[in-house]
C-alpha positions as CSV (number, residue, x, y, z in Angstrom):
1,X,0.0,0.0,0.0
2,X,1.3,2.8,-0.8
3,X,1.0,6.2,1.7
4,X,-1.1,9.7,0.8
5,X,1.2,12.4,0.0
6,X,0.8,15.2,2.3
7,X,-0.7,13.3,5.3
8,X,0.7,13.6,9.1
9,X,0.4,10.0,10.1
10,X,0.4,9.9,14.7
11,X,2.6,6.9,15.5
12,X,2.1,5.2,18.7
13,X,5.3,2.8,19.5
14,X,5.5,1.1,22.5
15,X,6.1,2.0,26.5
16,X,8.5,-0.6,27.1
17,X,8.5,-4.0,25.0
18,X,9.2,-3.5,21.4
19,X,7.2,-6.2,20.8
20,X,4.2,-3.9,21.2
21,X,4.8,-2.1,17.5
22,X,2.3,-2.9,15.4
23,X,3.0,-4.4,11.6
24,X,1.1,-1.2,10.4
25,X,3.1,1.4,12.4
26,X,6.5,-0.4,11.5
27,X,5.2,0.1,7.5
28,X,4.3,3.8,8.4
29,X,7.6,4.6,9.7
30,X,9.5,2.9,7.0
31,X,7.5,4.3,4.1
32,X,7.2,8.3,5.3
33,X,9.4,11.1,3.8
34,X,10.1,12.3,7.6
35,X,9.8,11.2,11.4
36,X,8.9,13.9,13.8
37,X,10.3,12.7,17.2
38,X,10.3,14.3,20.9
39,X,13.6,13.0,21.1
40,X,15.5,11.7,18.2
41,X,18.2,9.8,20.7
42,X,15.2,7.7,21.8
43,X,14.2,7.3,19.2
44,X,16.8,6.3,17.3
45,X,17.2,3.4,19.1
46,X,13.6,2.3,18.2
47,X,15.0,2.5,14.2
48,X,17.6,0.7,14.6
49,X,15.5,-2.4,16.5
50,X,13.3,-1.9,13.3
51,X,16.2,-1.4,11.3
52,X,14.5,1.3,9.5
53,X,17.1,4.5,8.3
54,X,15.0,7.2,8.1
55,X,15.7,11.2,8.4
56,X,14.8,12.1,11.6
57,X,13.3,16.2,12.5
58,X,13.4,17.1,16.8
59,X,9.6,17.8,17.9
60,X,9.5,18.6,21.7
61,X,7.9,21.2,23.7
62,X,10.9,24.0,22.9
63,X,10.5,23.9,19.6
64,X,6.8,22.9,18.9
65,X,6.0,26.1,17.5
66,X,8.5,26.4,14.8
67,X,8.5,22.8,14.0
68,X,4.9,22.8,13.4
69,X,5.1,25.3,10.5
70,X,7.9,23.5,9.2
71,X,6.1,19.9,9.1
72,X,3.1,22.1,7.7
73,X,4.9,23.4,4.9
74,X,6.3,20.0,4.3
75,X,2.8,18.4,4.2
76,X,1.9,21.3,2.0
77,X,4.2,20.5,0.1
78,X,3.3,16.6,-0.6
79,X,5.3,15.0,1.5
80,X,4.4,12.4,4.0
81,X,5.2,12.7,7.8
82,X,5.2,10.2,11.3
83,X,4.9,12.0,14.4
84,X,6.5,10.4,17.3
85,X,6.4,10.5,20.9
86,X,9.2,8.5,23.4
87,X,6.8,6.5,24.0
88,X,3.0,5.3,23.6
89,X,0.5,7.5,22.0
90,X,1.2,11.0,21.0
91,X,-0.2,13.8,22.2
92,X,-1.1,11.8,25.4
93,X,1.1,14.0,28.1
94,X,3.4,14.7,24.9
95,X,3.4,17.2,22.5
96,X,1.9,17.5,19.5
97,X,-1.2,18.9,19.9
98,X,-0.3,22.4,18.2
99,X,0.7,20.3,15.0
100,X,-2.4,18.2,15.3
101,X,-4.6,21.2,15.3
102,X,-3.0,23.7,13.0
103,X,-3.2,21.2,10.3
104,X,-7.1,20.6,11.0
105,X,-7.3,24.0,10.6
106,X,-5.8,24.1,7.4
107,X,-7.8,21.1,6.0
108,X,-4.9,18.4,5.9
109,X,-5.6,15.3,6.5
110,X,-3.9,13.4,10.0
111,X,-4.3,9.6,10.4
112,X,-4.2,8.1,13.4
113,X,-2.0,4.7,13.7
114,X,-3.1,3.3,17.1
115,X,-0.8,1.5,19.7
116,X,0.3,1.3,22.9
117,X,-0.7,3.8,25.8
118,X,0.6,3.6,29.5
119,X,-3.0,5.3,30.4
120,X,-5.5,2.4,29.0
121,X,-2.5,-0.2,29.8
122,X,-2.7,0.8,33.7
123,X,-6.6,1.1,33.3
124,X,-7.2,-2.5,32.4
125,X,-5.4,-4.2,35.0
126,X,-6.5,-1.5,37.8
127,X,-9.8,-3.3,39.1
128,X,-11.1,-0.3,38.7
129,X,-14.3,1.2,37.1
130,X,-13.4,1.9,33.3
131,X,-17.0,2.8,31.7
132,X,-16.0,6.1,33.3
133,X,-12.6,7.8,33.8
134,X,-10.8,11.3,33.8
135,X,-7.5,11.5,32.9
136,X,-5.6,14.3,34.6
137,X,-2.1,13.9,33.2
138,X,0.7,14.7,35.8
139,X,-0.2,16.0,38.7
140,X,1.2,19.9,39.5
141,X,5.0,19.7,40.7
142,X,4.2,22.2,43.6
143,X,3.1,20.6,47.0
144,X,-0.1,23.6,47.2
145,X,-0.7,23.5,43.3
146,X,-1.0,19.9,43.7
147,X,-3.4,19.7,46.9
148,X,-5.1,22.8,45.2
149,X,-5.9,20.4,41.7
150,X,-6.7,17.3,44.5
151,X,-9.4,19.4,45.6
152,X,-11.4,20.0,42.8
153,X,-11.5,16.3,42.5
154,X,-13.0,15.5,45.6
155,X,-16.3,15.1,44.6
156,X,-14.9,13.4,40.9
157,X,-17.3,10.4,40.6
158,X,-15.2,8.4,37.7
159,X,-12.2,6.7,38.5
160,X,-9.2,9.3,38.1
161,X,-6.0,8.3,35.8
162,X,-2.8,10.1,36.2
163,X,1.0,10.3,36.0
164,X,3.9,10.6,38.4
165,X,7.6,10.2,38.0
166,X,9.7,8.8,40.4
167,X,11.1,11.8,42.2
168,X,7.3,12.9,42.7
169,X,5.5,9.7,43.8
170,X,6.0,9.6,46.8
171,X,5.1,13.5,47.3
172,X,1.7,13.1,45.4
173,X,0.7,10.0,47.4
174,X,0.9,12.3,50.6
175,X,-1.2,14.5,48.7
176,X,-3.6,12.6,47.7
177,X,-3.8,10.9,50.7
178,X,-4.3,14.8,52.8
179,X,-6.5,15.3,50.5
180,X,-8.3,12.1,49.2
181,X,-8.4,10.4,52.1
182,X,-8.6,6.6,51.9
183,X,-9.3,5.4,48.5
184,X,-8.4,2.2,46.4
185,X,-5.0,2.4,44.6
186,X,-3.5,1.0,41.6
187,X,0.1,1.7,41.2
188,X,1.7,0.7,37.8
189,X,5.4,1.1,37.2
190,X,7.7,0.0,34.0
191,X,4.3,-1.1,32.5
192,X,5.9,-3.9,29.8
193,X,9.3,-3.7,31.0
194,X,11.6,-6.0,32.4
195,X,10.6,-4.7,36.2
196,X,6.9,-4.4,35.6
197,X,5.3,-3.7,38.9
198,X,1.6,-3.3,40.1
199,X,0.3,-2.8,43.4
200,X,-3.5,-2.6,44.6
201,X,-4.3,-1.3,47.8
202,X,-5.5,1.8,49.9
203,X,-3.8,4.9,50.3
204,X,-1.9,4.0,53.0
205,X,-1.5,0.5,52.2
206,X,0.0,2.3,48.5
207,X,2.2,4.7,50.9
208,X,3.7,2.1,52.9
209,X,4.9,0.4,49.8
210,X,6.2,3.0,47.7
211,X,8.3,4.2,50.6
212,X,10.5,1.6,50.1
213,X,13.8,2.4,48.2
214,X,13.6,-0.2,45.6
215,X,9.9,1.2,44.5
216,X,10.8,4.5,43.6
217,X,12.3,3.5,40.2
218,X,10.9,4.1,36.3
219,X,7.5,5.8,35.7
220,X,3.8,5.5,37.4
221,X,0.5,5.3,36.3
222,X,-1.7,6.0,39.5
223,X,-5.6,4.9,39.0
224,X,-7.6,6.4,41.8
225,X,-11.5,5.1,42.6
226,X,-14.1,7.3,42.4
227,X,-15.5,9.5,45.5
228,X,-19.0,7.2,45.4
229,X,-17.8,4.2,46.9
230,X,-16.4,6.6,50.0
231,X,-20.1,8.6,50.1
232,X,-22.2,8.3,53.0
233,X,-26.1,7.1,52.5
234,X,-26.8,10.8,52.8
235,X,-24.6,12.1,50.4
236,X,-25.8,9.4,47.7
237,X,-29.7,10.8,48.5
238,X,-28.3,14.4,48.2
239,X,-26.6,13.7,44.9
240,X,-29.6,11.9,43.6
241,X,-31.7,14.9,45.0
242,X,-29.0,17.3,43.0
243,X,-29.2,14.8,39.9
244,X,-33.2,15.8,39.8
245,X,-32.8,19.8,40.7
246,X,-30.3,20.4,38.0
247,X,-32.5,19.8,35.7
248,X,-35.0,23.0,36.7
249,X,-32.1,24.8,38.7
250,X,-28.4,26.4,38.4
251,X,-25.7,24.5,40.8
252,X,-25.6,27.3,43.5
253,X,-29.3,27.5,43.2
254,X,-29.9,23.4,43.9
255,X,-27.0,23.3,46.3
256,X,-28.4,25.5,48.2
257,X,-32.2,23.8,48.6
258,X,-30.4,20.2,49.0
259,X,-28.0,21.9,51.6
260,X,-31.1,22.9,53.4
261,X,-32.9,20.0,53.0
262,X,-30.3,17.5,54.1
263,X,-28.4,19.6,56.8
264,X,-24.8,18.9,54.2
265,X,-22.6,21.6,53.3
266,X,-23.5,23.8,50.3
267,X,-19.9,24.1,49.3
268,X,-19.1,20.3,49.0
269,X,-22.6,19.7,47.6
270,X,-22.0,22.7,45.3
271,X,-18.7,21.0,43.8
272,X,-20.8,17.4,43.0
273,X,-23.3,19.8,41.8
274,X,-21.0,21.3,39.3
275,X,-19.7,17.6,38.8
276,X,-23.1,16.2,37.3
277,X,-23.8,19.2,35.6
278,X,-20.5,18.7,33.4
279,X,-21.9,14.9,33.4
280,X,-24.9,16.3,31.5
281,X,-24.0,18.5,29.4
């Protein structure tokens, strides 16, 4: 099969085995005029395992901007390009997305060559609910800018998906944990590598563990539960009471008559409010 000239194909390779690569992706990268990659050292290596020689252009978050006009004009032009991340899917916690839209924009065509991703890796081995989820990407580096994000997730009903690296884990599980309180945790580090690790347990079950020095290696995937299973009986009547009201009433305006009716606090019920209303829009 021969590729469409002037078409930005989005690679995913794998997050750790590079037995992951699909036959279609290894085609794609061999057949393009140019691979865009976050980091051609990294990706090199992948190449050569493929043994594919192929000229390679930097894409990172530094030089997104002036890259992206270059790949356009390129594309413009009629040639054929393979955006790259590291690792997994691109875009997903890795640049790319300026590229990805610009071109929309301009009516050129991107195709999507599906692979590996840490996120949905971690997700279906979690235990987890996964006919709902939020992913939130890395957490903020900051100790307050992280408890500050935790906190508008309080009331976050799907199960919550996010990074870490390994100089932060053990600084976000404290947060999550001040803030969280006791929820079910799914650690997954060096997903498809040679020191593949998951954990299940509580939050402090989670914090115990990762304390110890041999845990705080390679890159997480954290999958958090849901604040239902940790809602009281009168919580669950309030949001089903909120669930009803939202459909005549604003948020503040139905947090306020459940807060009244149930004896809750308007703030907490006004951030589940705010929750469902984003549920049904």
């Amino acid at each position: 099969m021969t590729l469409n000239a002037g078409v930005l194909y989005v690679v995913a390779t794998p997050i750790g085995n590079l037995e992951d690569i699909s036959s279609r992706a290894v085609r794609i990268l061999q057949e393009v005029d140019l691979i865009a990659a976050e980091d051609t050292r990294t990706s090199l290596k992948l190449l050569r395992h493929l043994a594919i020689e192929k000229t390679l252009m930097a894409y990172h978050e530094h030089n997104e901007l002036v890259q992206t006009d270059k790949i356009t004009a390129l594309l413009e032009a009629g040639k054929s390009v393979a955006l790259i991340s590291d690792a997994g899917t691109p875009l997903i916690s890795d640049p790319g997305y300026v590229l990805v839209k610009q071109l929309i924009n301009k009516g050129l065509k991107v195709v999507p060559i599906p692979g590996p991703s840490a996120l949905i890796t971690a997700l279906s081995v979690s235990g987890m609910a996964t006919d709902r989820f939020v992913f939130e990407g890395f957490l903020p580096a900051k100790n307050h800018a992280r408890e500050e994000k935790l906190k508008t997730l309080m009331y976050e009903t799907r199960t919550l998906v996010c990074y870490e690296s390994r100089h932060r884990i053990q600084a976000s599980l404290a947060s999550i944990h001040a803030v969280l309180g006791e929820r079910q945790i799914t650690v997954c580090r060096e997903l498809t590598k040679r020191f593949e690790t998951i954990f299940h347990g509580s939050t402090v079950e989670v914090l115990d563990w990762i304390t110890q020095k041999d845990q705080q290696k390679g890159e997480y995937v954290l999958i958090i539960e849901g604040s239902f299973s940790k809602t009281s009986n009168s919580e669950q009547e309030a949001t089903k009471q909120l669930e009803i009201l939202l459909k005549y009433l604003g948020p503040s305006q139905a947090a306020a008559a459940v807060a009244q009716l149930s004896g809750l606090k308007k703030k907490a019920l006004y951030q589940i409010a705010l929750t469902l209303q984003d549920d049904l829009d």
